[in-house]
N, C-alpha and C positions, 0 to 999 in steps of 0.2 A: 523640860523638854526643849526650848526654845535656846537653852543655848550648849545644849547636845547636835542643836542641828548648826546654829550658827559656828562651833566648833569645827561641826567636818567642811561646811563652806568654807570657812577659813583657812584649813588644811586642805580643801581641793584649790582653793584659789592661789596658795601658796606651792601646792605642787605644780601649777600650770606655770607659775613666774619662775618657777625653778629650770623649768624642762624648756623654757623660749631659746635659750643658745643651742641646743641641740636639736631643732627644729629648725633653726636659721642657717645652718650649714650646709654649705655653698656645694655643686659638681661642678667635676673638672670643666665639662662640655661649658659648664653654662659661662664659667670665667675667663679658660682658656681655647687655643684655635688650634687644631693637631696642623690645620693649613699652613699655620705660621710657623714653622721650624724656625730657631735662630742659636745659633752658635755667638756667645760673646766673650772676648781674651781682655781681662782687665785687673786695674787692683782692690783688692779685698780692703772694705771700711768697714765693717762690723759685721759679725756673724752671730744669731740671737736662736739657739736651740732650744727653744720652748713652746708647749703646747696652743692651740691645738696644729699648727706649720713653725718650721722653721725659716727662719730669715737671711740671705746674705744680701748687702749691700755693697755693690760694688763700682768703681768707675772705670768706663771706658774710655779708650784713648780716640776720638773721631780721625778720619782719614783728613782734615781742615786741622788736626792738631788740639779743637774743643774738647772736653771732658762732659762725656753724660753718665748721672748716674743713674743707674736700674737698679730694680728692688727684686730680687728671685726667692718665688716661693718654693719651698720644698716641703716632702713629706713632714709625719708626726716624727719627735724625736727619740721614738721605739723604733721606727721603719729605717730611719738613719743608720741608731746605733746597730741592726742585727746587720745592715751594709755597709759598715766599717767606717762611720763616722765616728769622732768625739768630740766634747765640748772643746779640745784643743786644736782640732782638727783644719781650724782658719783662723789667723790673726793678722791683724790690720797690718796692709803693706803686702800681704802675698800674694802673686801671680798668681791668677786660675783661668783656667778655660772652662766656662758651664753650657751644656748643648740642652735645648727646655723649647717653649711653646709660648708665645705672647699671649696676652691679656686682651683680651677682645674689645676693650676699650680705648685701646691705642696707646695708654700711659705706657713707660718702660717699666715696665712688671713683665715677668716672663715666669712659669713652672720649670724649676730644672732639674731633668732626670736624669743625666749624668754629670758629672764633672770631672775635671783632671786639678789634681790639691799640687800646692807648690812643691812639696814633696815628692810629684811622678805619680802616686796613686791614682788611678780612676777610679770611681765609686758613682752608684747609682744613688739619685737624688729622693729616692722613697715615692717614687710615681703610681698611683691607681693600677691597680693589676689592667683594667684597661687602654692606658694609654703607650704605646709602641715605642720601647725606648731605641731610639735612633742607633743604628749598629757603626763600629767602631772601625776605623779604615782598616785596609788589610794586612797593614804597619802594624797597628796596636799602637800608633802614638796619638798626638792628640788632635784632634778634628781638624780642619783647616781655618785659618780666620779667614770670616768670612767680612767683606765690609760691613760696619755698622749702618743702620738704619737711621 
């Protein structure tokens, strides 16, 4: 009897360490600032489409001629691909303009909900059905640069 019960502790206590990542995931509100709109034009260092956000890294060119680099999160890499991303879809060296929402903690992290690929394609960045993705000038080209911060 005693280790039918030590069994299911086992297995409840093993289900609880299994289910901690999916309890620790984050909302948009809570990381990102819809107040902080930022438009950034720079070039593509790595682009990592893998669960559970996808990642680009890119550097921006400063109005002083500095380089900073921002890390832009974007949706899962389901949410991408039904918006016409693919895993080829960015390779280091390519111009992009990403329009997204800073990180509340001031780092250069931003969420980015649309983008323009060196390509001309715009595509939407897989953002939370709640959060308002910034509408597209009346061009259809791509956003304006905006100075860097």
């Amino acid at each position: 009897m005693k280790s039918a019960k030590f069994a299911a502790a086992a297995a409840l206590i093993g289900w609880l360490v299994a289910a901690l990542p999916a309890f620790s995931h984050h909302s948009f509100a809570a990381e990102f600032d819809l107040n902080k709109p930022i438009t950034l034009h720079g070039t593509a260092v790595k682009w990592e489409m893998i669960n559970p956000h996808s990642y680009i890294t890119i550097d921006v060119k400063n109005d002083d001629g500095s380089v900073t680099r921002w890390s832009v999160e974007m949706g899962a890499p389901s949410a991408l691909y039904r918006n016409g991303w693919r895993k080829d879809s960015v390779k280091a060296g390519d111009d992009l303009t990403i329009v997204g929402y800073r990180a509340r903690d001031g780092s250069n992290t931003i969420f980015g909900s649309q983008a323009r690929l060196a390509d001309g394609r715009q595509v939407l960045g897989g953002a939370p059905r709640t959060v308002p993705t910034p509408p597209p000038d009346a061009s259809g080209s791509a956003p304006a640069k905006q100075p860097n911060p």
